[in-house]
C-alpha positions in Angstrom: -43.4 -3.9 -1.3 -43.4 -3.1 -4.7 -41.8 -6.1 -7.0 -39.1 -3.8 -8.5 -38.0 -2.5 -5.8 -37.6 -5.6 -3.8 -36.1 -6.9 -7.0 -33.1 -3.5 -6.0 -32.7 -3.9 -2.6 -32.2 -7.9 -3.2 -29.8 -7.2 -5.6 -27.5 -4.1 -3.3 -27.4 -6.9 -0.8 -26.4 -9.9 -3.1 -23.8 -7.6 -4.4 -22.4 -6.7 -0.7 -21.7 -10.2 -0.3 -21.2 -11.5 -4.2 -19.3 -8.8 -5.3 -17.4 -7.3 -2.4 -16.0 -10.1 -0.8 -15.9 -13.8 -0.8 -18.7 -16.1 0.5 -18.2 -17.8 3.7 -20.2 -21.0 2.5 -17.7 -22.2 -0.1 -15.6 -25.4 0.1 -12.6 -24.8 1.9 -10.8 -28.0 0.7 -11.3 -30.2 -2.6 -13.5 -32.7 -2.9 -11.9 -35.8 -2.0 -13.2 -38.1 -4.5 -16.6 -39.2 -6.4 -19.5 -39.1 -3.7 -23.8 -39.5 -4.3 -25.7 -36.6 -3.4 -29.6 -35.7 -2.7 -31.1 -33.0 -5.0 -34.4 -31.4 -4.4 -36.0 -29.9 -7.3 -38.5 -27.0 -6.6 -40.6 -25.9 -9.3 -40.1 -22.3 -10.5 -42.2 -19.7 -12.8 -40.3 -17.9 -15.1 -42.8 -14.9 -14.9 -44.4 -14.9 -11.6 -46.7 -12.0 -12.5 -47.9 -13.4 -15.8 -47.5 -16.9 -14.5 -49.7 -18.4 -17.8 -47.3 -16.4 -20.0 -45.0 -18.7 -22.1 -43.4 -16.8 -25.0 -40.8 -14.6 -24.2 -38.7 -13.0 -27.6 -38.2 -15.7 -29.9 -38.4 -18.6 -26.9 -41.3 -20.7 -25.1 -39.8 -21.2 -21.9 -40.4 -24.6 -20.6 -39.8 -25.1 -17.0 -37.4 -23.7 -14.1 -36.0 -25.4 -11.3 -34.4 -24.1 -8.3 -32.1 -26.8 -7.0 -30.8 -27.4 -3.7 -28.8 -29.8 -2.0 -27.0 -30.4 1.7 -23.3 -31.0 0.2 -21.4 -28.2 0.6 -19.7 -28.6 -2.7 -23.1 -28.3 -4.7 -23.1 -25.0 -6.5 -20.8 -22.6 -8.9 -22.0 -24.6 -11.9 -20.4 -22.9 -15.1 -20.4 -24.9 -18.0 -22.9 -27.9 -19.2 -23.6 -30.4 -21.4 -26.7 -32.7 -22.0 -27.4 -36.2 -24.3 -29.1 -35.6 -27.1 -32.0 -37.4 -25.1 -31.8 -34.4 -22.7 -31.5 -36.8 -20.0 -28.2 -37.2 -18.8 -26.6 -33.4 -17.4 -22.7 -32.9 -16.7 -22.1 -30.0 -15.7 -18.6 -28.3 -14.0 -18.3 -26.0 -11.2 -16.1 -22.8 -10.8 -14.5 -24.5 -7.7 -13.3 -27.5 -8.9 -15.6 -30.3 -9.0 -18.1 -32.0 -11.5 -21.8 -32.7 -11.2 -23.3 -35.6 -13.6 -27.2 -36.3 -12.5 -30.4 -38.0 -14.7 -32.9 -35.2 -15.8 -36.7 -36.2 -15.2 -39.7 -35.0 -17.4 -43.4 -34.6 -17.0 -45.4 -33.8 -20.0 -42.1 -32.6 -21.6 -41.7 -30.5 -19.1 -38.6 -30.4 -16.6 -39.9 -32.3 -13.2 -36.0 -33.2 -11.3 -33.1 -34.2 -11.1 -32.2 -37.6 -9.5 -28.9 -40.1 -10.1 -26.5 -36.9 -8.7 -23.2 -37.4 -8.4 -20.2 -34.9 -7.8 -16.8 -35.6 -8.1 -13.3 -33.7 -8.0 -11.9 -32.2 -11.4 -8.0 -33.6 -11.5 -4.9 -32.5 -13.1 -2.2 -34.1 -15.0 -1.0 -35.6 -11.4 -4.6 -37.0 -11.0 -4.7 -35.0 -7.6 -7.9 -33.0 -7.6 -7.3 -29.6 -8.5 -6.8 -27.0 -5.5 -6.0 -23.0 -5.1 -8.5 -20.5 -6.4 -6.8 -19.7 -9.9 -6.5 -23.4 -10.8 -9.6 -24.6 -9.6 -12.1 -22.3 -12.0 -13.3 -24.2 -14.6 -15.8 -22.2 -16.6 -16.9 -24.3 -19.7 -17.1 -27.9 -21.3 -17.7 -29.3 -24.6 -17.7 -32.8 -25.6 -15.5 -33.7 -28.8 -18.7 -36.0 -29.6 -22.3 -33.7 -30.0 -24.8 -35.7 -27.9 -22.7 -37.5 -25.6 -21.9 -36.7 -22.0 -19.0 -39.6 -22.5 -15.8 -39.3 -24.7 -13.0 -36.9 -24.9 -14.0 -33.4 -23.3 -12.5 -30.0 -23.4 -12.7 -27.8 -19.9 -12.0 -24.3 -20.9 -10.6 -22.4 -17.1 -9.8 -19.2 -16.1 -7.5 -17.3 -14.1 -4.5 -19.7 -15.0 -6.0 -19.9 -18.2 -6.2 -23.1 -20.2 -8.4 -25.6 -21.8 -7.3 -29.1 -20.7 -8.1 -32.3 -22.3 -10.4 -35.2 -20.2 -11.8 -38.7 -20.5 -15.5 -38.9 -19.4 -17.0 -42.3 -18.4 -20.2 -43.6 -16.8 -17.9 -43.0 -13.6 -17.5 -39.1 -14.3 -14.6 -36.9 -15.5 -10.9 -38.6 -14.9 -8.2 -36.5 -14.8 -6.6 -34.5 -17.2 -4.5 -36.1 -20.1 -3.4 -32.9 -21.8 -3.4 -29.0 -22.2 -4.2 -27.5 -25.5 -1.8 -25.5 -27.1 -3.2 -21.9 -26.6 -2.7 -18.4 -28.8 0.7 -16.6 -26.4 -2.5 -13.6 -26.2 -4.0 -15.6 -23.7 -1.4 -15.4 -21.5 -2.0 -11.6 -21.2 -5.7 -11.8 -19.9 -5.1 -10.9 -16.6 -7.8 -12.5 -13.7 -11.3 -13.7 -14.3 -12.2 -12.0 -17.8 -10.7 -14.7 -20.0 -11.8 -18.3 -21.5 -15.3 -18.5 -20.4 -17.2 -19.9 -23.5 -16.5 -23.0 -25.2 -17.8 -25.0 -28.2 -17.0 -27.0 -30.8 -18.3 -26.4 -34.3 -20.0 -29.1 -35.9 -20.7 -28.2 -39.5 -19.7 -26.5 -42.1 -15.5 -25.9 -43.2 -14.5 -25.2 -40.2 -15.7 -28.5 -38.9 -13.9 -29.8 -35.6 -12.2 -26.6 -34.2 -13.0 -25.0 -31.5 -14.7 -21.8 -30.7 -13.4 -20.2 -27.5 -14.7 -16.3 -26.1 -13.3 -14.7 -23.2 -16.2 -13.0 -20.9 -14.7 -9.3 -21.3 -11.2 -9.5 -22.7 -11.6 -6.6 -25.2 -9.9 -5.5 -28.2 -9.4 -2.1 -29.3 -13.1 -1.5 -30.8 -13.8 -2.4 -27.3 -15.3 -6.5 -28.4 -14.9 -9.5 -27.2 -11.6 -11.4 -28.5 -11.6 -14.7 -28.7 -10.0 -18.0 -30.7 -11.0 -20.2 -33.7 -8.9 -23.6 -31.9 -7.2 -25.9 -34.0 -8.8 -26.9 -37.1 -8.2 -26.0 -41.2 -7.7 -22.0 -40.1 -7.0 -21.2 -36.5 -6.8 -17.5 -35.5 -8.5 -14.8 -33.9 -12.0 -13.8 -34.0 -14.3 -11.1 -32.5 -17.4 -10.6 -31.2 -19.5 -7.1 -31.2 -19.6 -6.1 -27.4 -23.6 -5.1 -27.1 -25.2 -3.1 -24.5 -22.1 -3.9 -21.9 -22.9 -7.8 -21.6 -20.2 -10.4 -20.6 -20.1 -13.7 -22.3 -20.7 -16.4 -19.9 -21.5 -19.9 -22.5 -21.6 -20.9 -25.9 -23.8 -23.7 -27.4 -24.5 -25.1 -31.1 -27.7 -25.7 -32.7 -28.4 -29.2 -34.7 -27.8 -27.0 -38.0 -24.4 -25.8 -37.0 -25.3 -22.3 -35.7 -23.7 -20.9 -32.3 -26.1 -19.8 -29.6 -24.0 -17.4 -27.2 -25.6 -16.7 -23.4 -24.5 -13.0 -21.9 -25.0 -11.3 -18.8 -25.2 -7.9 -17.6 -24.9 -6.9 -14.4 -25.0 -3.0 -12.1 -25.6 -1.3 -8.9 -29.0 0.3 -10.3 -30.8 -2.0 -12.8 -29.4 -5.7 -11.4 -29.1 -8.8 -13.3 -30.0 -9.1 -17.3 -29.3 -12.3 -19.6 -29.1 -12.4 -23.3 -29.2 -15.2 -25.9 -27.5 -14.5 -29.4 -27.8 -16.5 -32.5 -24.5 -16.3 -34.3 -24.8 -17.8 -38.0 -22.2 -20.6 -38.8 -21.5 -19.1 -42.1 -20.5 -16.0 -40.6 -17.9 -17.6 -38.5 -14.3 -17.8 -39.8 -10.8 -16.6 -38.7 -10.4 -13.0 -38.1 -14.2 -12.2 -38.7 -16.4 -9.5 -36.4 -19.4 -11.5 -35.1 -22.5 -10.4 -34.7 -26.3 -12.2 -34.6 -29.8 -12.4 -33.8 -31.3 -11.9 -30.3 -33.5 -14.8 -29.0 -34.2 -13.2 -25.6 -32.9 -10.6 -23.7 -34.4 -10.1 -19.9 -33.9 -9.1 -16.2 -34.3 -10.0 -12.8 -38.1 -8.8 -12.7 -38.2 -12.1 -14.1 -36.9 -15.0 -12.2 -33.3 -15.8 -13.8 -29.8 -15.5 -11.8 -26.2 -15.6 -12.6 -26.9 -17.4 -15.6 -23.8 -19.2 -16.8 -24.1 -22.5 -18.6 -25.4 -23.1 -21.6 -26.5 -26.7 -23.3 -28.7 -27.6 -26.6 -30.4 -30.8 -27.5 -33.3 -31.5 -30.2 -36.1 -33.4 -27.9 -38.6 -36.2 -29.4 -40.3 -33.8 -31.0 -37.8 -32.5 -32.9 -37.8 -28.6 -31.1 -34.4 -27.2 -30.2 -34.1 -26.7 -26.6 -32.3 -24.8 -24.8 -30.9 -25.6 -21.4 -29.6 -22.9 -19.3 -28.3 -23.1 -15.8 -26.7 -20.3 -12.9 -23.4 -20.1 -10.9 -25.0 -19.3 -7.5 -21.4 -18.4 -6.8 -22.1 -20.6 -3.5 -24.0 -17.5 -2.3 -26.9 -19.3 -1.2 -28.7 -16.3 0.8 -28.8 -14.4 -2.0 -28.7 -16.3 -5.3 -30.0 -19.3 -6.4 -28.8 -22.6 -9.0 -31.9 -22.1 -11.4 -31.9 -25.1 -14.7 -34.6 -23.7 -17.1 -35.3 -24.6 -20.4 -36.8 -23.0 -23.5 -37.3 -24.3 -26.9 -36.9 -22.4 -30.5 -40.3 -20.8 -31.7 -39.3 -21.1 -35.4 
C-alpha cells in the first residue's frame, strides 16, 4: 500500500478512537504515590524514505525514540523540561502524574532512557490530583533555566490555572500556591486554554512569564495569551497561521521563544510547526509573529507532538527536545522524544 495513503487510513482510525471518544487504556484511578518503571527505547527514523536525510527546514534532526513501557500510567506527556546537560528529563502528563528519567547518548545522539520514575501531581491538600478537569496538566517551566529542581510552574487546563511546586531529586511535591491569573482566563471554556508555558530569561521583561492558550482566539481570530507577573503584565497575541494550535513554548540560550504547533484534519492528518519568536518583539499588548524552523506531516514519523524543551549540548548547538501526548491511545499513536539541533 501506497505510504500516503496508509499514512490516511491510520489517521481516520486514530481519530475514531482519539477524537470521538475516550480511550479505554487510560488510568482509571490516580497514581498512588512515587513508583520505578521499565522504559524501552526503540530507535526511530525521522524520514523512513530518505532514511540518510538529516536536514529538514532550518533543523538537523538528531534521533527519535519511540518509548514504551508496562505501567499503565505511562503516557499523555504534555509539558517538559531538561538540564542543561540534556540528561535529566521531567516531564508531566495530561492525567495527572509526573515522569523524571536519565537521558542516554551515543555519539551525541539519543540512545534511552533509564532511571524512570512516575509519580502523582498533588494539590494544595497533598492528595494526588483526581477528576478529568483537575488532573490536565499541559506545561512546566522551571523558575531556574537548566535545572529540573527548584520552584516550578505547571500551567493546566480545563479548570484553568498555573500552580506553584517544589521539585527535588524525589520528584514534584505538591502544590504550594496558585498564581494569580488575568479574570479572562476564567472565560476559556474546556480544553483550548493555558497550554504553553515559559519563562523569559533576558532582556526587560526578565522573570515573567509567558503563557498561550492552544486556540483561545481573539477577534482577528489569534491566539490570546498572558505576559505573567513581571515589570508589565498584560495581554499579548500571537498571529494564528495556517489553523495550527499551540501545544509548547521553549527559550533559546539568547532569550528568544521557540513555540511548537500542531495541526490536525480528517483529510491531510497530523502536521507540527516550530516558530522562532524574537525576544525583542515580545512585550505587553504586542501581535507576535516569527520565523519558521520546520513545519511537517505525518508522511514523516512525528505524532501528537506536545512538549517542548531546549538545552545548549557540549558542543555548544541548541537542541531541541520534542516529545508527543500519545493521549494513552497506544493502537494508534505513539510517545515519540526526538531531537534536532539549530543549523545556524
Amino acid at each position: 500500500m501506497h505510504r500516503a495513503t496508509l499514512t490516511l487510513l491510520t489517521t481516520f482510525c486514530a481519530l475514531a478512537v482519539l477524537w470521538a471518544s475516550p480511550s479505554q487504556s487510560k488510568p482509571i484511578k490516580p497514581l498512588p504515590d512515587n513508583q520505578a518503571i521499565k522504559i524501552r527505547s526503540e530507535q526511530v527514523l525521522f524520514d523512513r524514505d530518505k532514511p540518510r536525510k538529516t536536514r529538514f527546514g532550518k533543523l538537523e534532526w538528531l534521533g527519535t525514540l519511540k518509548l514504551t513501557s508496562p505501567s499503565p500510567y505511562f503516557g499523555g506527556y504534555s509539558g517538559l523540561v531538561l538540564d542543561k546537560t540534556g540528561t535529566m528529563l521531567l516531564a508531566v502528563s495530561d492525567k495527572g502524574s509526573w515522569l523524571s528519567a536519565r537521558l542516554r547518548y551515543h555519539e551525541g545522539r539519543l540512545e534511552k532512557l533509564t532511571e524512570a520514575i512516575i509519580g502523582p501531581l498533588r494539590g494544595t491538600n497533598r492528595k494526588p490530583l483526581k477528576g478529568r478537569k483537575s488532573v490536565d496538566a499541559e506545561a512546566i517551566v522551571m523558575k531556574q533555566s537548566g535545572s529540573v529542581t527548584g520552584t516550578a510552574f505547571i500551567a493546566f487546563e480545563r479548570r484553568h490555572r498555573i500552580a506553584v511546586h517544589e521539585v527535588t531529586r524525589n520528584g514534584i511535591g505538591p502544590a504550594k500556591r496558585h498564581l494569580k491569573l488575568p479574570a479572562r482566563v476564567n472565560s476559556i471554556k474546556g480544553n483550548i486554554g493555558l497550554e504553553g508555558l515559559e519563562m523569559l530569561r533576558a532582556g526587560p521583561l526578565k522573570g515573567t512569564l509567558l503563557a498561550f492558550t492552544e486556540e483561545y482566539l481573539d477577534g482577528e481570530g489569534d491566539h490570546i495569551g498572558w505576559l505573567i507577573g513581571g515589570r508589565k503584565p498584560g495581554r499579548i497575541m500571537l498571529k494564528r497561521r495556517g489553523g495550527f494550535a499551540i501545544t509548547d513554548l521553549a527559550s533559546f540560550p539568547g532569550g528568544d521563544v521557540v513555540v511548537l504547533e500542531r495541526r490536525f484534519r480528517f483529510t491531510e492528518g497530523v502536521k507540527v510547526r516550530l516558530r522562532r519568536i524574537a525576544l525583542k518583539d515580545i512585550k505587553r499588548s504586542a501581535r507576535l509573529d516569527g520565523d519558521v524552523l520546520l513545519k511537517t506531516d505525518d508522511l514523516r514519523e512525528i505524532d501528537n507532538m506536545e512538549a517542548l524543551a531546549v538545552h545548549r549540548d557540549g558542543r555548544g548547538r541548541t537542541i531541541l527536545t520534542i516529545m508527543s501526548d500519545d493521549n494513552f491511545n497506544r493502537t494508534f499513536q505513539r510517545t515519540l522524544l526526538m531531537q534536532f539541533a539549530i543549523v545556524e
